[in-house]
mmCIF file of the N, C-alpha and C atoms, coordinates in Angstrom:
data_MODEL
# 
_entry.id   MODEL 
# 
loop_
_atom_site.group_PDB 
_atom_site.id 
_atom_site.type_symbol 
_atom_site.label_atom_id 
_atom_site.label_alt_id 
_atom_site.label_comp_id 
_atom_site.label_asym_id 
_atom_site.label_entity_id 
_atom_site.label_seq_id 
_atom_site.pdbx_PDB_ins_code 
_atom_site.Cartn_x 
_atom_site.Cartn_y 
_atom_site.Cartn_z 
_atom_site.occupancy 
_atom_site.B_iso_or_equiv 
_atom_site.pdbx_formal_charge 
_atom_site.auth_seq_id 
_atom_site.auth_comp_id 
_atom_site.auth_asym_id 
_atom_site.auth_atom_id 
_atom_site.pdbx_PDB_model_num 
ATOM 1   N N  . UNK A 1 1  ? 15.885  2.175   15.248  1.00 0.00 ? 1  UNK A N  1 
ATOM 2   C CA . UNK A 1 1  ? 14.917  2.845   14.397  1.00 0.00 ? 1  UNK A CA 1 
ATOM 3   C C  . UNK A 1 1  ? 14.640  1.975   13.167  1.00 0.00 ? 1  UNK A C  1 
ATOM 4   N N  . UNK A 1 2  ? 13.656  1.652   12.429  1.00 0.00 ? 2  UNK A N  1 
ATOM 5   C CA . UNK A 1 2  ? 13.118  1.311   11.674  1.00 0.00 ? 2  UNK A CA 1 
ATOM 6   C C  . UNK A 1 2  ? 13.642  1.770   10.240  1.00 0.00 ? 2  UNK A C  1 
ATOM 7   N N  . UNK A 1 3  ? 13.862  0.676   9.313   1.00 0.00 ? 3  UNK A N  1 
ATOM 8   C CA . UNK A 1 3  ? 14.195  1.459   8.049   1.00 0.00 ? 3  UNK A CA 1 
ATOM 9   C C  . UNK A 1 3  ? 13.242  0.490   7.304   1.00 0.00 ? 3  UNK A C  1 
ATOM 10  N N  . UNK A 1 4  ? 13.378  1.126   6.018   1.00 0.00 ? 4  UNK A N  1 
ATOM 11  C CA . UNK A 1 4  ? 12.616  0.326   4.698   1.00 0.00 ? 4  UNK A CA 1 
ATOM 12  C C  . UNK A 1 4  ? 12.921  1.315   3.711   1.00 0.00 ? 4  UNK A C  1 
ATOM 13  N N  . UNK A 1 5  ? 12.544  0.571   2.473   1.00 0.00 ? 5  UNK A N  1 
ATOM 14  C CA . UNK A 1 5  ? 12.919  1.068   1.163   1.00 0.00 ? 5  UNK A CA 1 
ATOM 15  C C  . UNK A 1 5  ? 11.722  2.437   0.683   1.00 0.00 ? 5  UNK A C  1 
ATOM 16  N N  . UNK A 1 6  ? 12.365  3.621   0.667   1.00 0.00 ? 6  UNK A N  1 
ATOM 17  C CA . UNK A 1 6  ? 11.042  4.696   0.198   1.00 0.00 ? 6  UNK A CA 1 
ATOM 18  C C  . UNK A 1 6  ? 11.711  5.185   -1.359  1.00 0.00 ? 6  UNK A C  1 
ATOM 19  N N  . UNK A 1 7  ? 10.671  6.536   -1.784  1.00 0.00 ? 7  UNK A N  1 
ATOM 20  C CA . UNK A 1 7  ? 10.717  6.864   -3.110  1.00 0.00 ? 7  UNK A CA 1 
ATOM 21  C C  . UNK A 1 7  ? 10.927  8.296   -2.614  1.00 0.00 ? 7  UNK A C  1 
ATOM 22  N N  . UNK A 1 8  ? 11.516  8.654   -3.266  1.00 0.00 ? 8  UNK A N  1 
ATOM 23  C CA . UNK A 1 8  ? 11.745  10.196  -3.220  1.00 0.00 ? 8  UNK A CA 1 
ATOM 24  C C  . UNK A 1 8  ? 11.721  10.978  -4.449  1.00 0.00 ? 8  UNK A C  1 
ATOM 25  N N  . UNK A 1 9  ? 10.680  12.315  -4.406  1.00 0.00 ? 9  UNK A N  1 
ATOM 26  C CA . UNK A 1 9  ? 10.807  13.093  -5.844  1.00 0.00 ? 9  UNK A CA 1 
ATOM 27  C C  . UNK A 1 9  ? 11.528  14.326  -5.927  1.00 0.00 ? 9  UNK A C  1 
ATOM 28  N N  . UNK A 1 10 ? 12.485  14.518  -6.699  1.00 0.00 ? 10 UNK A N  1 
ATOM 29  C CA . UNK A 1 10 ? 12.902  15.812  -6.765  1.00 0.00 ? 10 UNK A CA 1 
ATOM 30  C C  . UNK A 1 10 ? 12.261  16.621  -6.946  1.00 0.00 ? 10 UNK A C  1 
ATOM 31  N N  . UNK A 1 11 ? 12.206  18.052  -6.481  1.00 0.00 ? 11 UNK A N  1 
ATOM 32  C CA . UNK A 1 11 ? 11.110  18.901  -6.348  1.00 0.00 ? 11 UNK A CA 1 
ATOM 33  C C  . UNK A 1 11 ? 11.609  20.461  -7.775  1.00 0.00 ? 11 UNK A C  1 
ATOM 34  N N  . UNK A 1 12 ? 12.855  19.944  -8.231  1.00 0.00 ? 12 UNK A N  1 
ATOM 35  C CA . UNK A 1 12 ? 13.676  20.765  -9.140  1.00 0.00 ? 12 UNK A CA 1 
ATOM 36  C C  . UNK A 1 12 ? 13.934  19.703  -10.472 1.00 0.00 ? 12 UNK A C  1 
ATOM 37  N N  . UNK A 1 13 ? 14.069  18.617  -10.537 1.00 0.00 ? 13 UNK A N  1 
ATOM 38  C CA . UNK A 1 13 ? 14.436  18.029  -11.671 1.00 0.00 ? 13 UNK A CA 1 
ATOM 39  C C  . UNK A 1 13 ? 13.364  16.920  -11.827 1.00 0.00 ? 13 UNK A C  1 
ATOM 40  N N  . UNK A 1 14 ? 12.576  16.625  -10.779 1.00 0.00 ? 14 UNK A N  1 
ATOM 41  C CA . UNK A 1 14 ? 11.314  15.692  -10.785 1.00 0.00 ? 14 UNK A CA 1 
ATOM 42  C C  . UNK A 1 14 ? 12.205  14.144  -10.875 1.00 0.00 ? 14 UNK A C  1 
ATOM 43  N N  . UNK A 1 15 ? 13.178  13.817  -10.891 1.00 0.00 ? 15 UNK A N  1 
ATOM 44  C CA . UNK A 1 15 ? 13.956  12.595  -10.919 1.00 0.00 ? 15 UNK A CA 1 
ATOM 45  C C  . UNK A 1 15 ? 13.319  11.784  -9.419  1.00 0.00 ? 15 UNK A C  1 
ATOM 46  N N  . UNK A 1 16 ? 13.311  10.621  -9.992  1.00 0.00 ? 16 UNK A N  1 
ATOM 47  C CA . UNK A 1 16 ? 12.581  9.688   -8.514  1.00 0.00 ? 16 UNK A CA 1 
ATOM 48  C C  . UNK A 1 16 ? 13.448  8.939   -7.822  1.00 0.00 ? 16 UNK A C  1 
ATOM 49  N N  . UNK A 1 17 ? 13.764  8.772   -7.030  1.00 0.00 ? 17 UNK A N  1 
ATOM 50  C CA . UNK A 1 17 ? 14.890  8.358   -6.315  1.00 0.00 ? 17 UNK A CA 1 
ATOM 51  C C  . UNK A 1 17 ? 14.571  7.525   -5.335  1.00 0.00 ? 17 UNK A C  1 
ATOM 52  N N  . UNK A 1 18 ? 14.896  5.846   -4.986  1.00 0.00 ? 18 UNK A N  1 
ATOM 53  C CA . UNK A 1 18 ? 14.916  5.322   -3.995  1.00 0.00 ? 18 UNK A CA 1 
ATOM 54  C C  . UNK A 1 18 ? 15.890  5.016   -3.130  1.00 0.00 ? 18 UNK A C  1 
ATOM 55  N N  . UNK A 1 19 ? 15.734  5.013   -1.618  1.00 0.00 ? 19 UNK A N  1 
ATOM 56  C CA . UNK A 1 19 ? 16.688  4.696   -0.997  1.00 0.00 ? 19 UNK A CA 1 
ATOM 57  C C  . UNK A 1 19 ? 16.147  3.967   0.310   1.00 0.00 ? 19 UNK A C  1 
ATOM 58  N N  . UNK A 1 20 ? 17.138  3.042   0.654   1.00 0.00 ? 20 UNK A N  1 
ATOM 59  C CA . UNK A 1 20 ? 16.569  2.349   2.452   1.00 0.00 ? 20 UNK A CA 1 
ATOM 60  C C  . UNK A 1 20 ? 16.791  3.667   3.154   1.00 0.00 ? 20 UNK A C  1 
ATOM 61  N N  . UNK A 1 21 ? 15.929  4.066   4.078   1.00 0.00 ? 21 UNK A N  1 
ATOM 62  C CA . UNK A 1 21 ? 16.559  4.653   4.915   1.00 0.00 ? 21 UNK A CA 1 
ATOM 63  C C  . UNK A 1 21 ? 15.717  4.698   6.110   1.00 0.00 ? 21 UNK A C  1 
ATOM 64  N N  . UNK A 1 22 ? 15.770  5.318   7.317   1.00 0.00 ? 22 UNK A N  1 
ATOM 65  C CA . UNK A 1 22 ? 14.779  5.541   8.406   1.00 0.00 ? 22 UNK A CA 1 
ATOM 66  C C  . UNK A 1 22 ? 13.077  5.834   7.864   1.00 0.00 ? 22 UNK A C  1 
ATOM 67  N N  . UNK A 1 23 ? 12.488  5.505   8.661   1.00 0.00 ? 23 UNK A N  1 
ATOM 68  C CA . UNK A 1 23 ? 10.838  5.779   8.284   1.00 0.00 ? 23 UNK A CA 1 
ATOM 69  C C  . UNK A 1 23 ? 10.731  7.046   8.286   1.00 0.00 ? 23 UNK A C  1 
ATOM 70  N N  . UNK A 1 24 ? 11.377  8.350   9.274   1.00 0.00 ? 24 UNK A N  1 
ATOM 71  C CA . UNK A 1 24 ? 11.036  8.917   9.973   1.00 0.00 ? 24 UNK A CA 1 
ATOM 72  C C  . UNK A 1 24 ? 11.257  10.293  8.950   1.00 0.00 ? 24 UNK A C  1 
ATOM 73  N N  . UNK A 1 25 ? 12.059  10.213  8.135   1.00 0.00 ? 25 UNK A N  1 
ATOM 74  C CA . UNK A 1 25 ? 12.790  10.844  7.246   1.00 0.00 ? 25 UNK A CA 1 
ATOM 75  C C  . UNK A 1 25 ? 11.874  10.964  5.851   1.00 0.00 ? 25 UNK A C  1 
ATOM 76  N N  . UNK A 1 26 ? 11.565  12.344  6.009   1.00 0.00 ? 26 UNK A N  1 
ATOM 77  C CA . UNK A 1 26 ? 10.716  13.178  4.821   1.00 0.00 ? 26 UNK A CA 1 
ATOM 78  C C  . UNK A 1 26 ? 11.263  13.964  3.750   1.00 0.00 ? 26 UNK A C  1 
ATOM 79  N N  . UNK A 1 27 ? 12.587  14.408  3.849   1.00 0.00 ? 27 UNK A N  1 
ATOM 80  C CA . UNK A 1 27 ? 13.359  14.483  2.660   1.00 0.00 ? 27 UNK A CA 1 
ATOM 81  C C  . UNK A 1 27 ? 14.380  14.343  2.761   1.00 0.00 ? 27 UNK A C  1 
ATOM 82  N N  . UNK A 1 28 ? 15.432  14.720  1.817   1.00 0.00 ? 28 UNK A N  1 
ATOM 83  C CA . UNK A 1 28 ? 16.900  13.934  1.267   1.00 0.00 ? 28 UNK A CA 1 
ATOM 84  C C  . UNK A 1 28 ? 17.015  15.291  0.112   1.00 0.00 ? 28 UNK A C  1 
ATOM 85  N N  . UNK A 1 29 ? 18.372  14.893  0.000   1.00 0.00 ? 29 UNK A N  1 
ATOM 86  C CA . UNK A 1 29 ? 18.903  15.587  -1.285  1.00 0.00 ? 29 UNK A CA 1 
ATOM 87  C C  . UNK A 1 29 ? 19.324  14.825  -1.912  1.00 0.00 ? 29 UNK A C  1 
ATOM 88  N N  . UNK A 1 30 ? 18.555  15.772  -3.250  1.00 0.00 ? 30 UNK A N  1 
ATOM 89  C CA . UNK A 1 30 ? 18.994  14.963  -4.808  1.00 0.00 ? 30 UNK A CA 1 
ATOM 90  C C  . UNK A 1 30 ? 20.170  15.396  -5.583  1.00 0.00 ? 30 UNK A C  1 
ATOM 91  N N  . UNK A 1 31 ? 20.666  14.432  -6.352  1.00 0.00 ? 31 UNK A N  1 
ATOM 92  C CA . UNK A 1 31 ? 21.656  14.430  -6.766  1.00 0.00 ? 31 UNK A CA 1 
ATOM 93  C C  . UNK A 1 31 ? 22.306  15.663  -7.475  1.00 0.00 ? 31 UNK A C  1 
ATOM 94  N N  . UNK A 1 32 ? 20.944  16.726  -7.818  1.00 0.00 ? 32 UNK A N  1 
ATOM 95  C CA . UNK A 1 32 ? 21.216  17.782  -8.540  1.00 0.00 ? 32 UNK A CA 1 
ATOM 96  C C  . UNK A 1 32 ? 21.262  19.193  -7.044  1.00 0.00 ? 32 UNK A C  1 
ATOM 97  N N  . UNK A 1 33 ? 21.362  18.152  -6.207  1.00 0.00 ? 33 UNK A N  1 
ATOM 98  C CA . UNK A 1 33 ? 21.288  19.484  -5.213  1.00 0.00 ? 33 UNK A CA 1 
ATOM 99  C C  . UNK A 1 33 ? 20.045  20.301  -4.537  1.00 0.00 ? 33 UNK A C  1 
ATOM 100 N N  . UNK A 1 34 ? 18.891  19.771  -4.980  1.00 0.00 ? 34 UNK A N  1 
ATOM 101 C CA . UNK A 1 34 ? 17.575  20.035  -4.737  1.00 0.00 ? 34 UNK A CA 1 
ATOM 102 C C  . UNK A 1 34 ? 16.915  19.407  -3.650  1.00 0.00 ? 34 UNK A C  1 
ATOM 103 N N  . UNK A 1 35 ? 16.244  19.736  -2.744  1.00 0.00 ? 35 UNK A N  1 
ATOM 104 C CA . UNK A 1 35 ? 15.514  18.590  -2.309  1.00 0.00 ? 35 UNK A CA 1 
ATOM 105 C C  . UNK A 1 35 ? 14.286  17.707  -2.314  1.00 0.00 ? 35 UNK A C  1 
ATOM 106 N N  . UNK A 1 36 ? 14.188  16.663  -2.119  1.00 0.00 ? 36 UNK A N  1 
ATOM 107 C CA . UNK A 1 36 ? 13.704  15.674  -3.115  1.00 0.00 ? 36 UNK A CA 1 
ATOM 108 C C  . UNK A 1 36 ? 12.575  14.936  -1.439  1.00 0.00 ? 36 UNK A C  1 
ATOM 109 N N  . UNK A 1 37 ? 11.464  15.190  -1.843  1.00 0.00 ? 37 UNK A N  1 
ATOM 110 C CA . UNK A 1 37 ? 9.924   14.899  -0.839  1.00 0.00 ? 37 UNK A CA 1 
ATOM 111 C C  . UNK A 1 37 ? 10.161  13.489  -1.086  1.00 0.00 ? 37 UNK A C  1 
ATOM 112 N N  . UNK A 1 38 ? 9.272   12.497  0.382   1.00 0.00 ? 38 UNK A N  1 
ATOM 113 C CA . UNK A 1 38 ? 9.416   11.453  0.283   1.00 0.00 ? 38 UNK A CA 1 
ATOM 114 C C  . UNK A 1 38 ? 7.929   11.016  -0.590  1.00 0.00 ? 38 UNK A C  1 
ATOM 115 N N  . UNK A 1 39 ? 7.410   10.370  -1.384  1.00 0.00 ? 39 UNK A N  1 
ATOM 116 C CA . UNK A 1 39 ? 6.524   10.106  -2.087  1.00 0.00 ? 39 UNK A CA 1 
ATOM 117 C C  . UNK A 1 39 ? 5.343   9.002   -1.431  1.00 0.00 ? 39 UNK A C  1 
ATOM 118 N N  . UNK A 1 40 ? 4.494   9.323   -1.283  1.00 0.00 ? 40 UNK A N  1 
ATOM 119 C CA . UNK A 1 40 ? 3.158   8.024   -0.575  1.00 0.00 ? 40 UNK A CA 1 
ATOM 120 C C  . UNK A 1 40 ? 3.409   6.633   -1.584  1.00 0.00 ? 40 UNK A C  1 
ATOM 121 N N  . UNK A 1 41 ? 3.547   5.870   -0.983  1.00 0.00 ? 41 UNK A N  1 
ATOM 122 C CA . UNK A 1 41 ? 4.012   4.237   -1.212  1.00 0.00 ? 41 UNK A CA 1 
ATOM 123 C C  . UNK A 1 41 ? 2.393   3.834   -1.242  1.00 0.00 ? 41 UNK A C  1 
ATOM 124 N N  . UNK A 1 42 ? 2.902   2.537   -2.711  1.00 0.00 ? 42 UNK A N  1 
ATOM 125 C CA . UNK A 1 42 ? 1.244   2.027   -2.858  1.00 0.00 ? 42 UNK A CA 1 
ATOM 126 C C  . UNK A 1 42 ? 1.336   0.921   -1.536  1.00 0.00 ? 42 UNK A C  1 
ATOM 127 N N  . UNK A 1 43 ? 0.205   0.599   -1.124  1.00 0.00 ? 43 UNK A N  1 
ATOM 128 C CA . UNK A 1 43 ? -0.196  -0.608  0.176   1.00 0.00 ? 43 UNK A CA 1 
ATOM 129 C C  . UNK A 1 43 ? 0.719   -2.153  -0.438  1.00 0.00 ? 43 UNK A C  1 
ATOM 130 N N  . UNK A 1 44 ? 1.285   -2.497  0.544   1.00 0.00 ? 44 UNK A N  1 
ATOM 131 C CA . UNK A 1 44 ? 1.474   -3.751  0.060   1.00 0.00 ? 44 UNK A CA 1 
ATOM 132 C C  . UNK A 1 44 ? 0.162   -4.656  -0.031  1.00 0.00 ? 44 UNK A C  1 
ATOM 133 N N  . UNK A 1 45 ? -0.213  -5.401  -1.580  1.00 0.00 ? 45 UNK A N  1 
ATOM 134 C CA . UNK A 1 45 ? -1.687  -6.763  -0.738  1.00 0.00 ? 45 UNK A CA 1 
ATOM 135 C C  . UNK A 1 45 ? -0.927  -8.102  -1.665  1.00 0.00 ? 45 UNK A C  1 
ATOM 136 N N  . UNK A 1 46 ? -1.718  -9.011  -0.893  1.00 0.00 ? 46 UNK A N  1 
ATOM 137 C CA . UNK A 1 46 ? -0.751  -10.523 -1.577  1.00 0.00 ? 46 UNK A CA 1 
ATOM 138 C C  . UNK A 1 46 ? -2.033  -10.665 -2.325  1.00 0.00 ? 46 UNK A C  1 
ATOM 139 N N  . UNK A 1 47 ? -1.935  -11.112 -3.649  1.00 0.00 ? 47 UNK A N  1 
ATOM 140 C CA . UNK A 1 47 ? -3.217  -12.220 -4.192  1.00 0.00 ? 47 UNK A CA 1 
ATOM 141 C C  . UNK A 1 47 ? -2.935  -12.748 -4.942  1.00 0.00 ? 47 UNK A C  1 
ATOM 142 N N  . UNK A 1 48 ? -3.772  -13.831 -4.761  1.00 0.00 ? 48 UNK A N  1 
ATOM 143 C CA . UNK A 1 48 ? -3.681  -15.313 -5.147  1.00 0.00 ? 48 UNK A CA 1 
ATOM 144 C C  . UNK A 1 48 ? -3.076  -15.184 -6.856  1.00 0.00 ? 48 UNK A C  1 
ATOM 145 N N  . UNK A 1 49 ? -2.205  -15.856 -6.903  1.00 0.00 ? 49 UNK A N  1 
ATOM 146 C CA . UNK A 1 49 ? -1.157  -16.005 -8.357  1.00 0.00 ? 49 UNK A CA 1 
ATOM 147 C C  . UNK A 1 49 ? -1.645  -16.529 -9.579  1.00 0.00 ? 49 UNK A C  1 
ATOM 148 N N  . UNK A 1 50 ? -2.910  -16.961 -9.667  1.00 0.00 ? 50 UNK A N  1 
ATOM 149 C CA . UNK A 1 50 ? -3.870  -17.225 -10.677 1.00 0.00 ? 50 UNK A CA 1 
ATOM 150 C C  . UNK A 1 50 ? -5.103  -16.251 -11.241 1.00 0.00 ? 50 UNK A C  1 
ATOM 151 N N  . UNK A 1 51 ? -5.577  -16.049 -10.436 1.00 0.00 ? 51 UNK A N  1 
ATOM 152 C CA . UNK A 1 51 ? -6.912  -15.039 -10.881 1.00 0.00 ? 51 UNK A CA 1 
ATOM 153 C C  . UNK A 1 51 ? -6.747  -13.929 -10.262 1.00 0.00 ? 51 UNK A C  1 
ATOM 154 N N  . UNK A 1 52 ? -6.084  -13.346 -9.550  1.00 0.00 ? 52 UNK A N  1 
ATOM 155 C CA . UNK A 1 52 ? -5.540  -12.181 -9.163  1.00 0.00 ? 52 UNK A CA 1 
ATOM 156 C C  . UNK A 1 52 ? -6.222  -11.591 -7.580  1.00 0.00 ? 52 UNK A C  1 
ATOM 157 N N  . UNK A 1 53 ? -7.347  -12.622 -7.454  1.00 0.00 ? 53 UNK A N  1 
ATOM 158 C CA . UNK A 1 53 ? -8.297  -12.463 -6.158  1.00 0.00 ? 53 UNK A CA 1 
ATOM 159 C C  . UNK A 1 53 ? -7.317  -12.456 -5.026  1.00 0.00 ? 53 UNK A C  1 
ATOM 160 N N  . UNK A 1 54 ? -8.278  -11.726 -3.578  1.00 0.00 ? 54 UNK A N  1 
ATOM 161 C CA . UNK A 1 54 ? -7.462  -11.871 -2.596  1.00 0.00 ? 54 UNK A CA 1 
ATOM 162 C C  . UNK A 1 54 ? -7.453  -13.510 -2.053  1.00 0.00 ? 54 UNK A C  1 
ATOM 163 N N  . UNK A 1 55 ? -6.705  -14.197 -1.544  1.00 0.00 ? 55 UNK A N  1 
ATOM 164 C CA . UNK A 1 55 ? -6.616  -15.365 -1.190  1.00 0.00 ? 55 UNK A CA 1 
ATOM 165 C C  . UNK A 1 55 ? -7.639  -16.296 0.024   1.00 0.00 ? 55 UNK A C  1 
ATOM 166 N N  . UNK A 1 56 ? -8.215  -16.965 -0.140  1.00 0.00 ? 56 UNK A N  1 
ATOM 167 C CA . UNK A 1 56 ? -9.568  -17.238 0.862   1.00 0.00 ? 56 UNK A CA 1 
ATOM 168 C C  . UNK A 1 56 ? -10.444 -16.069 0.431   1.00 0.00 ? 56 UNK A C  1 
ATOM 169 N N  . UNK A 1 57 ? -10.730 -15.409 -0.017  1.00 0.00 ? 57 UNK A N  1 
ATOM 170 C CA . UNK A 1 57 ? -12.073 -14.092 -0.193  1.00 0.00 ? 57 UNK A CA 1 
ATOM 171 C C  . UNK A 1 57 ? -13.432 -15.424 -0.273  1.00 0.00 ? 57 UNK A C  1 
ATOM 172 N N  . UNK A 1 58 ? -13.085 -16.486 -1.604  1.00 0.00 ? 58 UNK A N  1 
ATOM 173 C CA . UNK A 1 58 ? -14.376 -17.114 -1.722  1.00 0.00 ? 58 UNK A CA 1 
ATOM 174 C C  . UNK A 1 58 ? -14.701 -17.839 -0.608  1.00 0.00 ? 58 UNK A C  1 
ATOM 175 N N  . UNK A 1 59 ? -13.894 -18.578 -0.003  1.00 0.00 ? 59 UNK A N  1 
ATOM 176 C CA . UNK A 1 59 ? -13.731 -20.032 0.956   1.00 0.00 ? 59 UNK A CA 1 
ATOM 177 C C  . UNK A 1 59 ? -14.947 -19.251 1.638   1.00 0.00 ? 59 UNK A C  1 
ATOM 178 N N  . UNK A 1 60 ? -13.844 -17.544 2.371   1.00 0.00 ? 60 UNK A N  1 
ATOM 179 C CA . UNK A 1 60 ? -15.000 -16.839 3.111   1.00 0.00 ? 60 UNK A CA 1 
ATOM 180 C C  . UNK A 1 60 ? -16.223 -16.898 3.346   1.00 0.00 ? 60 UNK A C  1 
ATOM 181 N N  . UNK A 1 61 ? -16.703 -16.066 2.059   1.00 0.00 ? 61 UNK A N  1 
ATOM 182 C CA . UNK A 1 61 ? -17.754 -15.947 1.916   1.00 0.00 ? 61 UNK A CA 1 
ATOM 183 C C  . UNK A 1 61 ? -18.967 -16.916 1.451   1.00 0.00 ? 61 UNK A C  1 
ATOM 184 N N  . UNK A 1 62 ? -18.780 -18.462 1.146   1.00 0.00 ? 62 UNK A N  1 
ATOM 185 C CA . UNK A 1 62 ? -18.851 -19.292 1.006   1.00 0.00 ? 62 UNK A CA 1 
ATOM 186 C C  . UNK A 1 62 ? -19.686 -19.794 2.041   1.00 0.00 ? 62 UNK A C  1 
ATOM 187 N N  . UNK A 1 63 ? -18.405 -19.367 3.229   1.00 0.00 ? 63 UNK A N  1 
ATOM 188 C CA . UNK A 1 63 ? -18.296 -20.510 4.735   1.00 0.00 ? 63 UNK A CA 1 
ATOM 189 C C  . UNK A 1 63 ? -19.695 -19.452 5.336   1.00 0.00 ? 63 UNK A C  1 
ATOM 190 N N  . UNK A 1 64 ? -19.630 -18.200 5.186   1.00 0.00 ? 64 UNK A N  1 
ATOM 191 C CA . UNK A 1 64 ? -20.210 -17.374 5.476   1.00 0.00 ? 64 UNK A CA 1 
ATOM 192 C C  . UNK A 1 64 ? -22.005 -17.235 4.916   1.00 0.00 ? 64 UNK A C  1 
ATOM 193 N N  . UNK A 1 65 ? -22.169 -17.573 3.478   1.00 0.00 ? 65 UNK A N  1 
ATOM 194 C CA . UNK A 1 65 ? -23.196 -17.785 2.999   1.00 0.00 ? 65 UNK A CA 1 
ATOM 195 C C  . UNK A 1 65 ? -23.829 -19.228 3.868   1.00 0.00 ? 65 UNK A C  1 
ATOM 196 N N  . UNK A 1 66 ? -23.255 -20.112 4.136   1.00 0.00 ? 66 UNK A N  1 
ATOM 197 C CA . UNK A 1 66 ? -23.487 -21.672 4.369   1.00 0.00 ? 66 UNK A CA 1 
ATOM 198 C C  . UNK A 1 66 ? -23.743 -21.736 5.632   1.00 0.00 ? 66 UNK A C  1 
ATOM 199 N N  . UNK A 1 67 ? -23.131 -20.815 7.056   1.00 0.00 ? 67 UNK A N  1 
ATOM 200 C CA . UNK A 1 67 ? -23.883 -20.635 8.079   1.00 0.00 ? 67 UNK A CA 1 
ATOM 201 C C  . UNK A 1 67 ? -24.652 -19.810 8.163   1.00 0.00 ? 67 UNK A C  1 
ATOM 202 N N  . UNK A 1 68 ? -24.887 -18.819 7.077   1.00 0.00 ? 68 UNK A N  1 
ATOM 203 C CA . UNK A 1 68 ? -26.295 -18.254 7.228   1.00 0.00 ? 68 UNK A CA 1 
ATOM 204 C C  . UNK A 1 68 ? -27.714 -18.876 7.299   1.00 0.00 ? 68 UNK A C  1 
ATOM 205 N N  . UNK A 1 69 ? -27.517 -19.892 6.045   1.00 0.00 ? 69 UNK A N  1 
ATOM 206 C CA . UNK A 1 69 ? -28.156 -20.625 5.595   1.00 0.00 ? 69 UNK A CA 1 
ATOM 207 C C  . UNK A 1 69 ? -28.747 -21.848 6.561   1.00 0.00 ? 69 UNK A C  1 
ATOM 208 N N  . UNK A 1 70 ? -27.592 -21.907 7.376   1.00 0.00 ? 70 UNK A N  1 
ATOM 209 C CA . UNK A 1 70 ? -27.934 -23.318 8.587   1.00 0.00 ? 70 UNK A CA 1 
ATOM 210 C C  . UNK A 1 70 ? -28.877 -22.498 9.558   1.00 0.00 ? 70 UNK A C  1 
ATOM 211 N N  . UNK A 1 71 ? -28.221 -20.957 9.898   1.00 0.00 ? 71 UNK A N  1 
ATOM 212 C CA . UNK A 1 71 ? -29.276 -20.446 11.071  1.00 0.00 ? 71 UNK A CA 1 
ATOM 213 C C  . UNK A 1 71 ? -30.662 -19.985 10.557  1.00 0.00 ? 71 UNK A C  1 
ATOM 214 N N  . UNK A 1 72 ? -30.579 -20.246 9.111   1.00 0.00 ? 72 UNK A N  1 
ATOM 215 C CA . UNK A 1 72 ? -32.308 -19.777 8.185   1.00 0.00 ? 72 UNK A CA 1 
ATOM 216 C C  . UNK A 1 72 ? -32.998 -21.116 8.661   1.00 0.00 ? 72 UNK A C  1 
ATOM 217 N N  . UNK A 1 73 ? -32.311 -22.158 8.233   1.00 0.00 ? 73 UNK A N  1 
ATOM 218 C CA . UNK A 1 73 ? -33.128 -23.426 8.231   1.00 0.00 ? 73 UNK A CA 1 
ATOM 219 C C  . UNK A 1 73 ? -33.539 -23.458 9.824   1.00 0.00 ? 73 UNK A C  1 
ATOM 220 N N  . UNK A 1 74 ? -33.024 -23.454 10.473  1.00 0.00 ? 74 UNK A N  1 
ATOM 221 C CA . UNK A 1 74 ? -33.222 -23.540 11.818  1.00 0.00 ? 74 UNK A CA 1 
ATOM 222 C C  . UNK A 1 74 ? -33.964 -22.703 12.480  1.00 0.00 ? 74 UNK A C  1 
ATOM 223 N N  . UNK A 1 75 ? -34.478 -21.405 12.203  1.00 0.00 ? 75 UNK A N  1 
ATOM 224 C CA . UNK A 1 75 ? -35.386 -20.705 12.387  1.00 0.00 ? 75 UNK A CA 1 
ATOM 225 C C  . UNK A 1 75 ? -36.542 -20.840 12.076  1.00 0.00 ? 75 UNK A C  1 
ATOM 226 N N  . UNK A 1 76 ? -36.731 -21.921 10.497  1.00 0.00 ? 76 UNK A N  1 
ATOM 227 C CA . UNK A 1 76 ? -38.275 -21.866 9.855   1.00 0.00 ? 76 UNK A CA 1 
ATOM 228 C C  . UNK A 1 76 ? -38.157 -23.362 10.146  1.00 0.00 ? 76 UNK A C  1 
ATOM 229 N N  . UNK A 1 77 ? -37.780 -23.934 11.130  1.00 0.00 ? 77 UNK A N  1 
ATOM 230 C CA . UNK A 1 77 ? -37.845 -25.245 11.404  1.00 0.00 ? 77 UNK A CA 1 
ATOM 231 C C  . UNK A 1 77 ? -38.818 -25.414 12.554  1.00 0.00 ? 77 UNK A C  1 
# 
């Protein structure tokens, strides 16, 4: 079975709690004895460590503008 690191909220003391555990697993008990919901996790995204963009986005759209541009010319040719 699959594990990874989740967040859990107490539903009595609101305390946030992480733990590895199975994916599958929607609550846990908290330390005060309550039980504690597993919380929606933000998306993991990587980007680029300078300007904060996603990585290739420009190259993309770039490469993408530039064969448009070849099948324009080639049409009014």
């Amino acid at each position: 079975m699959a594990r990874s690191l989740r967040d859990f909220q107490c539903e009595t003391c609101e305390e946030v709690t992480e733990r590895y555990i199975d994916t599958t697993v929607e609550r846990i008990q908290c330390h005060c004895g309550a039980i504690a919901k597993r919380m929606i996790g933000t998306p993991r995204v990587a980007l680029e460590g300078i300007s904060g963009a996603f990585p290739d986005a420009h190259t993309r759209w770039a490469k993408i503008r530039e064969d448009n541009a070849k099948i324009q010319n080639k049409k009014n040719s």
